[in-house]
N, C-alpha and C positions, 0 to 999 in steps of 0.2 A: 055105658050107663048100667048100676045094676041095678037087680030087680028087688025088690023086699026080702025075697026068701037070700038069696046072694048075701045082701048087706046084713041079715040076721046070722049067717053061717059065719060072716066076717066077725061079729062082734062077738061073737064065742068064741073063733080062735084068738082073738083078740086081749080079750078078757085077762090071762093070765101072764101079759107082754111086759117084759120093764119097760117105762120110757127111754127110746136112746136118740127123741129129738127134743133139745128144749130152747124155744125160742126167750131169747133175751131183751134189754131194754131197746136193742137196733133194731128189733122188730125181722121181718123176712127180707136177710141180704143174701146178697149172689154166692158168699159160703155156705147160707145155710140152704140156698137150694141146692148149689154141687151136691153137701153131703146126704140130702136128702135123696136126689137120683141116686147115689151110691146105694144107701140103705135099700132102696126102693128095687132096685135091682139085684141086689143080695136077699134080700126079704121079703117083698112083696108086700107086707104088712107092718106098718109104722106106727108106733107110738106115739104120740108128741106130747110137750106141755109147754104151755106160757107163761112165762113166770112171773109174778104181782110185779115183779118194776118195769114189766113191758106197757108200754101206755095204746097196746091193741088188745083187741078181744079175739079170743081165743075160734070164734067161725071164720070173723074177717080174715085170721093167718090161714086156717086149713081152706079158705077161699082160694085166695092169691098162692100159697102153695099147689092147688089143685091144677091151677091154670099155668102155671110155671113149668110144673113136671110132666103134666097129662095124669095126672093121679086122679082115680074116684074117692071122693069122702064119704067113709063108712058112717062117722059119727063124731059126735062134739059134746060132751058133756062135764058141766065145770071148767077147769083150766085146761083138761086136754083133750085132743084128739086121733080119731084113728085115721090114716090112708091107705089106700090098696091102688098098687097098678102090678099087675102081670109081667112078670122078667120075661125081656125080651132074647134074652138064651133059654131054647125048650129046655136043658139039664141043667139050670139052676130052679125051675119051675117048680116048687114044694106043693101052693094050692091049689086044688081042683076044685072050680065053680060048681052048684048045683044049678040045673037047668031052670 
């Protein structure tokens, strides 16, 4: 779980990210979580967006994303979202939490 200061630290690194997940009109399937733990473990920090021909909204996918991967959700605003989960290899590890 983070804390306010965490999730605030998240969304400024966040900020200047391209998106490199975008969920489509199938909504969240079992490719797009693989490639998501992919990201997720390369990155630590993901992108997302939902694109208008998806017939979900854009919390409900970084919901069901969250629970799928173990990922924390930084934030949801408009059609996309940020995730953070910690790379579980310490030497791919880029972000350090503030306490």
């Amino acid at each position: 779980m983070l804390t306010s200061k965490q999730r605030a630290q998240l969304r400024k690194l966040a900020n200047p990210l391209a998106v490199t997940l975008h969920i489509g009109k199938d909504g969240v399937t079992d490719g797009v979580v693989e490639q998501l733990k992919v990201l997720l473990e390369n990155h630590e920090l993901v992108k997302g967006k939902v694109l208008e021909s998806a017939m979900v909204t854009p919390k409900t996918v970084a919901e069901a994303l969250c629970e799928e991967t173990g990922a924390d959700g930084v934030q949801v605003i408009g059609t996309k979202f940020v995730l953070y989960r910690q790379s579980s290899d310490p030497d791919k590890r880029k972000i350090v939490l503030e306490k």
